[in-house]
C-alpha positions in Angstrom: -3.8 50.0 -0.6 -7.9 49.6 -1.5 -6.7 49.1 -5.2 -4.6 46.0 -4.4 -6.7 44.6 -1.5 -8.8 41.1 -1.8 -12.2 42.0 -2.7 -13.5 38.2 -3.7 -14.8 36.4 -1.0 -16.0 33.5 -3.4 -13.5 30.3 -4.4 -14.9 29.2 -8.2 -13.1 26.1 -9.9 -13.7 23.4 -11.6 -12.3 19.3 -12.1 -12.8 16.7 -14.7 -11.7 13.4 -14.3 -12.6 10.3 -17.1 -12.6 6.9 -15.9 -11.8 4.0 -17.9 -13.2 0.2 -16.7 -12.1 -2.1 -19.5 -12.5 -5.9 -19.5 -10.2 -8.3 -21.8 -12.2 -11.6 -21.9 -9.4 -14.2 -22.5 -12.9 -16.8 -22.5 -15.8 -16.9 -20.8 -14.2 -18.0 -17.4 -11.0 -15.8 -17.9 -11.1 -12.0 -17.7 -8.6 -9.3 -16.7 -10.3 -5.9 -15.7 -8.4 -2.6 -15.3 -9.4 1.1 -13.8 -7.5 3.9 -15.4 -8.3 7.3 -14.4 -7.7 10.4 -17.1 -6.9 13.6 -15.9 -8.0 12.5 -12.1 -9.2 15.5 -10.1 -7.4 18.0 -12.1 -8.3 21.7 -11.9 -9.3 22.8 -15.1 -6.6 25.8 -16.3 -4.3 24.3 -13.9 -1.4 23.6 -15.9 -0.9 26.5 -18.5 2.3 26.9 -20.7 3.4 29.9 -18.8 3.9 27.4 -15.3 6.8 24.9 -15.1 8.6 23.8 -12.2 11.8 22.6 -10.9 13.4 20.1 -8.2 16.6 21.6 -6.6 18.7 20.0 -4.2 18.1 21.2 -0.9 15.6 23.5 -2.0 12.6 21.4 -3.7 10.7 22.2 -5.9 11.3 25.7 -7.5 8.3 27.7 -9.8 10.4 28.9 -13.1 10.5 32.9 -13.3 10.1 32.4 -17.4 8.8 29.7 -19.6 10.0 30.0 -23.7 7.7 31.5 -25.8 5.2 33.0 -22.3 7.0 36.4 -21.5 4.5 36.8 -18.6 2.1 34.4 -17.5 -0.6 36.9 -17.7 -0.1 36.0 -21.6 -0.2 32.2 -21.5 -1.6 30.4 -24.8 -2.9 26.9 -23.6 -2.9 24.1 -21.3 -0.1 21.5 -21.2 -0.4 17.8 -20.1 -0.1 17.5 -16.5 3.6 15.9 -15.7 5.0 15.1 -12.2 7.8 16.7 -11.7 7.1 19.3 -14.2 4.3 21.3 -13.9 2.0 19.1 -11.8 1.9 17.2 -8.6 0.0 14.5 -10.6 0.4 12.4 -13.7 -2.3 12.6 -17.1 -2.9 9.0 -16.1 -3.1 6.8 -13.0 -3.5 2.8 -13.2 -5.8 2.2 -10.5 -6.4 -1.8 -10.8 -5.2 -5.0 -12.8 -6.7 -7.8 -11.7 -7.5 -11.2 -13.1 -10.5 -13.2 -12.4 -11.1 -17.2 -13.2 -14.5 -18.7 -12.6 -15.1 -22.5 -11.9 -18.8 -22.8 -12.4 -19.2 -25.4 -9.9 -16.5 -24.6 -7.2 -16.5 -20.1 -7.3 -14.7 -17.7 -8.2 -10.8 -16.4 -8.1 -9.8 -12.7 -8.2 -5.9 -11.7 -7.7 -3.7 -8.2 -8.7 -4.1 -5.1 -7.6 -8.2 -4.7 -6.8 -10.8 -2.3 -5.2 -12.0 -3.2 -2.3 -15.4 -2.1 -1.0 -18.1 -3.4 1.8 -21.9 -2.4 3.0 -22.1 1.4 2.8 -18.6 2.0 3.0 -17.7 2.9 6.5 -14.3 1.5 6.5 -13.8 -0.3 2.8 -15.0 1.9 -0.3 -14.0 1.6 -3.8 -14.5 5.0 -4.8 -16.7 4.3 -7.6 -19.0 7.2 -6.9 -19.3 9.9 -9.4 -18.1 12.3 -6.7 -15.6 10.2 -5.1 -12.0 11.2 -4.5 -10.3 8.1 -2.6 -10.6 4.3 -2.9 -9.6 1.0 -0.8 -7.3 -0.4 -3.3 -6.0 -3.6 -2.3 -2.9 -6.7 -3.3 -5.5 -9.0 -2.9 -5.8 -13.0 -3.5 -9.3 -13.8 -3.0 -11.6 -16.7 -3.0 -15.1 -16.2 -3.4 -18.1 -19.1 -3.6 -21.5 -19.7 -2.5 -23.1 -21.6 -0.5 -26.7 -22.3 0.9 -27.6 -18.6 -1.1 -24.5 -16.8 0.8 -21.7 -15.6 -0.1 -18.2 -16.6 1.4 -15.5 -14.8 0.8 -11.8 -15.7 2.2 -8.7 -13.6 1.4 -5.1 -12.6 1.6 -3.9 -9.2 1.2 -0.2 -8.0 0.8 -0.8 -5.0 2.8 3.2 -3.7 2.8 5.8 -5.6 2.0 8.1 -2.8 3.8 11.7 -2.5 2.5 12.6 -3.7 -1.0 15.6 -4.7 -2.5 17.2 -5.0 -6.1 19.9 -6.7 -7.5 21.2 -3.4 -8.5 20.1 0.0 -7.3 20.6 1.6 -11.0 19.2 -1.5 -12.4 15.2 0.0 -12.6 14.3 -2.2 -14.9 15.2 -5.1 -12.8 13.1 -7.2 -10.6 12.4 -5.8 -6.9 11.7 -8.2 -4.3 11.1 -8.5 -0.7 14.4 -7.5 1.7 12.9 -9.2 4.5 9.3 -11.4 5.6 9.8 -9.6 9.4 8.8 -5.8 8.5 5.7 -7.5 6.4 2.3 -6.5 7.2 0.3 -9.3 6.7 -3.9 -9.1 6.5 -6.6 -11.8 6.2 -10.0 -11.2 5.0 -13.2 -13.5 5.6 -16.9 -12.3 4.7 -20.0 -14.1 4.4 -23.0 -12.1 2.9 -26.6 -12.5 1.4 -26.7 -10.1 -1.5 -29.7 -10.1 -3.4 -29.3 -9.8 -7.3 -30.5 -6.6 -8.5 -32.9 -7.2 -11.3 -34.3 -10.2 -8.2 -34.6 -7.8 -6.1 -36.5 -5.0 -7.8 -39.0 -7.7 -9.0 -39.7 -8.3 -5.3 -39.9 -4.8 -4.5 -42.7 -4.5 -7.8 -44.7 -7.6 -6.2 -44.7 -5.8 -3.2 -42.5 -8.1 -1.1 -39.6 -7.7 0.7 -35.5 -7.7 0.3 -33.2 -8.4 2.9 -29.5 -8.4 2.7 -26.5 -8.6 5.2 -23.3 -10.0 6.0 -20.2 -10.1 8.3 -16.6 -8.7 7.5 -13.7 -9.7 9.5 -10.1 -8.2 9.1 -7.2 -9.5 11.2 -3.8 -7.4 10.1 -0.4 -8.2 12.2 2.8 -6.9 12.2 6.3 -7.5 14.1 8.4 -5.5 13.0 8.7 -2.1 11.1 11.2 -0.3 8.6 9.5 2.8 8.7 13.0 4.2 9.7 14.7 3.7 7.2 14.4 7.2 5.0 16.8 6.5 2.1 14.1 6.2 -0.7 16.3 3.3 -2.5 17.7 1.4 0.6 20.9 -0.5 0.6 22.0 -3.0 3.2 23.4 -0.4 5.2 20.9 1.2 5.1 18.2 -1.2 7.0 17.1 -0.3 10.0 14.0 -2.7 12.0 12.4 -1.8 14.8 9.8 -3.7 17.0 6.2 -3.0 15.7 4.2 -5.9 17.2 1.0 -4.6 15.9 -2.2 -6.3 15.4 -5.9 -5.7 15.0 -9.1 -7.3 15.0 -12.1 -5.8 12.5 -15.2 -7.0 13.0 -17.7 -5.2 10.5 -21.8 -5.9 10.4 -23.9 -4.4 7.7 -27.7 -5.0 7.2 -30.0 -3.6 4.5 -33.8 -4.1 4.4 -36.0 -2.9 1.6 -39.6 -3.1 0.7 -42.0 -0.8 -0.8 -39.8 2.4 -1.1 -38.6 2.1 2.3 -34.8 1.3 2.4 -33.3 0.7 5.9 -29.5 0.1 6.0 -27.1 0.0 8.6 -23.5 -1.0 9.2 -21.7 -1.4 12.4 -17.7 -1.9 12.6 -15.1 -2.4 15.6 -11.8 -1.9 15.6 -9.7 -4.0 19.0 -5.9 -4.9 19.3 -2.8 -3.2 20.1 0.5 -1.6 19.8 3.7 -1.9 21.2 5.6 0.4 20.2 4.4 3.3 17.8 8.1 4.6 17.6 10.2 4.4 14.3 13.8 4.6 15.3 13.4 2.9 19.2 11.5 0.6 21.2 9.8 2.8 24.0 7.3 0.3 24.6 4.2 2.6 24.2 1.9 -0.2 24.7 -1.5 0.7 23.2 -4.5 -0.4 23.0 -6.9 0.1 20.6 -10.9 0.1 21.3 -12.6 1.9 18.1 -16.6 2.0 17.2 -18.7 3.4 14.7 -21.5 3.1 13.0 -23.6 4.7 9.9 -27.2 4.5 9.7 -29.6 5.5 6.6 -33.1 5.3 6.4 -35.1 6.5 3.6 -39.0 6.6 2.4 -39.9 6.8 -1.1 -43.6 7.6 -2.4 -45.4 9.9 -4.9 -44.1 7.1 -7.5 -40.3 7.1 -6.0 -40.4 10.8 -7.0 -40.3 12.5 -3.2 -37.6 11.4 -0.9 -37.7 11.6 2.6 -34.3 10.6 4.5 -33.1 10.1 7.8 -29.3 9.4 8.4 -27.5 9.3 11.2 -23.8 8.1 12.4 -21.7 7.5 15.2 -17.7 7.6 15.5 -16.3 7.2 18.9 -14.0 9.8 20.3 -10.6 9.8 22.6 -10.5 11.9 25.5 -6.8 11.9 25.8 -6.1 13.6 22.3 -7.0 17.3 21.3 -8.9 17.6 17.8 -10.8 15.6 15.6 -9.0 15.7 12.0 -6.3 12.6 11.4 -4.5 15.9 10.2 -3.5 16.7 13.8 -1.5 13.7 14.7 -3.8 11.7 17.0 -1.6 8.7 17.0 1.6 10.2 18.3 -0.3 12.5 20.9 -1.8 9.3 22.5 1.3 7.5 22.2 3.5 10.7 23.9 2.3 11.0 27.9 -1.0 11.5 27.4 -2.0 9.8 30.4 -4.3 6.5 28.6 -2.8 4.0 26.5 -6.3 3.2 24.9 -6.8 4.6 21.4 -10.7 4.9 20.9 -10.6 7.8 18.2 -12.6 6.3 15.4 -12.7 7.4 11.7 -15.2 7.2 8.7 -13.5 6.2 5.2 -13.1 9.4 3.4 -15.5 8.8 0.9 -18.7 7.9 2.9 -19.4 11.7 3.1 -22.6 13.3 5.0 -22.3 17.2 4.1 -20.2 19.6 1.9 -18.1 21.8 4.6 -17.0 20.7 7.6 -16.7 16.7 7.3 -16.0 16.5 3.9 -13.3 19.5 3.6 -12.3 20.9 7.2 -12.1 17.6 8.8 -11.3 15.2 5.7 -14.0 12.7 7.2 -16.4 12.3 10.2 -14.4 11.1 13.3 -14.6 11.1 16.8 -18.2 12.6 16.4 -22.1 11.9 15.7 -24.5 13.8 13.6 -28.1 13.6 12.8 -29.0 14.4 9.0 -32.9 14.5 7.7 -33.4 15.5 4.1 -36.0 16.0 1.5 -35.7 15.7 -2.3 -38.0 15.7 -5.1 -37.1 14.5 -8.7 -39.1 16.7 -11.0 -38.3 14.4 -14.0 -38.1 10.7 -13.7 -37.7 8.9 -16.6 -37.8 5.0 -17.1 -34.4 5.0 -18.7 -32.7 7.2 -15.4 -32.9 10.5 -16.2 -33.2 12.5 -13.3 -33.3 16.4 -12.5 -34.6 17.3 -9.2 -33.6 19.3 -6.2 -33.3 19.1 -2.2 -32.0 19.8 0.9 -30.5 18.1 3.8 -29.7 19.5 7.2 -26.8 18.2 9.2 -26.4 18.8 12.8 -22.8 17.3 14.5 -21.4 16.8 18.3 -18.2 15.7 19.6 -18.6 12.3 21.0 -15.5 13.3 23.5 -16.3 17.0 24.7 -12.3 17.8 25.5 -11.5 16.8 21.9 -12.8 20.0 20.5 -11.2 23.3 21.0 -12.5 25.4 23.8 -14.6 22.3 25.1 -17.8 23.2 23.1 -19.1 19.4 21.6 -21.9 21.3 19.4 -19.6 21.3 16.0 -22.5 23.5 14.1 -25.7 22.6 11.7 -24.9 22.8 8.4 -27.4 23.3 5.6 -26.7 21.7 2.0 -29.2 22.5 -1.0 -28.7 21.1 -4.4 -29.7 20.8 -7.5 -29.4 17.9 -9.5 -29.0 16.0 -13.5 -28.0 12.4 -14.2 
């Protein structure tokens, strides 16, 4: 029927999202500092009176045919507060980070609780504090941080899972949870050393006309022995506990260098992911025994004149691929096809952080995030007002050209993955 058919071709919507950062200063040494998110990536008019939902047994979760007081929801009055569970996958509010953070002036620093994590550009560690930015490296972090000789050295522990937990009582939710047993622990260590140049330092340089250079290494060693990802009771009792050998462990090795002078900024970062596997299975030991060889890079270049007002960019990036696995999305279960007779034991499919983003379409919302893939991206853009206290309005345009790394990953054998033009049009 024409009358009933889909004419639009066109998807228009809208999110909001309000972030909170505050600080409680217990002294000047002593401060806790917090990230709440408001209404986090919620669709605006998603959530009217007329829509509520239900969780049956066996069923899920069921849309209710009639809400009290909406007869129809083409008559709905108003938005409700999203509620998990009731007429929302999400909450109104999400606690993002706690942490605490206690200075010794002469020894360094000391951060611990729950804390974004974030190096270089943001290849593999991002903090998602980007106005546009949907995901984050949160991390259980205890961290030491001091410097020395003008560089920064970092050293740090991170509970990455603590796998099955146990309490006293399993109606008890007020009562304490802790660990059910060290084995299933993933453990991680962290150690960085950087030279990061303060920014108001820096941009005096750049005004004398002299030069900033920055730079560090980021090292990441994660193990694990054994796993409870079988265990699919939600509050596990004894009974319930079932281990399986994991013996996991990698090696991340991550370089990032930034060089600046006279509006040319040149910045690059470099990571490598090496160890292995044993077994990727949850319920058995098969003894997959993988290995895993990963690279990938990111590389932005930009040129600045006409008083900072014209930009002229070069970026480019590198992700390697697997030629055992079919597709490029972590959507498509890369791990387990490797893992299942694919003929290599080597798992060299390697993944940008989701938030370090190069285009609108295909990386950023067909794939999720560039992997297994490099792209060449030039772009021009001209602020058309550039005030001293950060206004800017402006507009440009960036070209983006991708390519399989691995030819056999893509579908039909075709590397060239498309150019993709982006024009925008900018305020802040």
């Amino acid at each position: 029927d024409d009358d009933l058919a889909c004419k639009g071709d066109r998807l228009r919507f809208a999110n909001t999202r309000l972030r909170l950062q505050p600080t409680l200063a217990l002294s000047e040494d002593v401060r806790v500092r917090m990230t709440l998110d408001v209404f986090d990536n919620m669709v605006l008019g998603s959530t009217p009176d007329g829509y509520a939902y239900r969780y049956e047994e066996g069923t899920g979760f069921v849309r209710a045919d009639r809400v009290p007081g909406v007869p129809l929801d083409s008559f709905t009055t108003g938005q409700n507060p999203p509620q998990d569970y009731r007429n929302s996958l999400r909450d109104s509010i999400y606690v993002r980070h706690a942490w605490a953070e206690v200075t010794n002036r002469g020894l360094g620093q000391l951060r611990f609780g729950r804390m974004p994590s974030h190096w270089g550009l943001g290849l593999i560690a991002h903090d998602g504090n980007g106005i546009d930015s949907d995901f984050s490296s949160d991390a259980d972090r205890i961290m030491g941080l001091t410097r020395i000789a003008g560089m920064y050295v970092v050293a740090a522990y991170d509970f990455a899972s603590k796998g099955v937990l146990r309490q006293f009582s399993p109606y008890d939710v007020r009562g304490l949870s802790y660990d059910a047993s060290p084995q299933d622990d993933i453990r991680q260590f962290v150690f960085a050393i950087a030279r990061r140049t303060d920014p108001e330092e820096a941009r005096d340089r750049l005004q004398r006309g002299s030069w900033v250079l920055d730079g560090g290494l980021y090292f990441v060693y994660r193990h694990q022995f054994l796993s409870s990802a079988g265990v699919t009771n939600a509050f596990p009792v004894s009974a319930d506990y079932s281990f399986v050998r994991r013996d996991a462990r990698a090696f991340i090795p991550d370089l990032w260098a930034r060089f600046q002078m006279r509006g040319v900024r040149l910045e690059l970062e470099a990571s490598y992911i090496g160890g292995r596997v044993r077994n990727i299975q949850n319920d058995s030991y098969r003894q997959d025994d993988l290995k895993i060889r990963q690279f990938g890079f990111a590389f932005e270049g930009e040129y600045r004149l006409l008083s900072d007002k014209l930009s002229i960019r070069l970026y480019a990036g590198y992700a390697s691929g697997d030629p055992d696995i079919e597709g490029l999305s972590d959507r498509q279960g890369i791990l387990a096809q490797t893992g299942s007779g694919s003929g290599s034991n080597t798992v060299s499919h390697f993944q940008f952080h989701p938030n370090y983003r190069i285009d609108q379409i295909l990386w950023r919302n067909v794939m999720g995030r560039v992997a297994g893939a490099y792209y060449l991206r030039p772009g021009v853009s001209y602020d058309i007002i550039r005030s001293p206290f950060g206004q800017l309005f402006g507009l440009g345009v960036d070209a983006v050209y991708s390519r399989a790394s691995q030819e056999v990953q893509t579908y039909g054998s075709d590397p060239n993955l498309g150019l993709e033009l982006d024009l925008s049009l900018y305020y802040r």
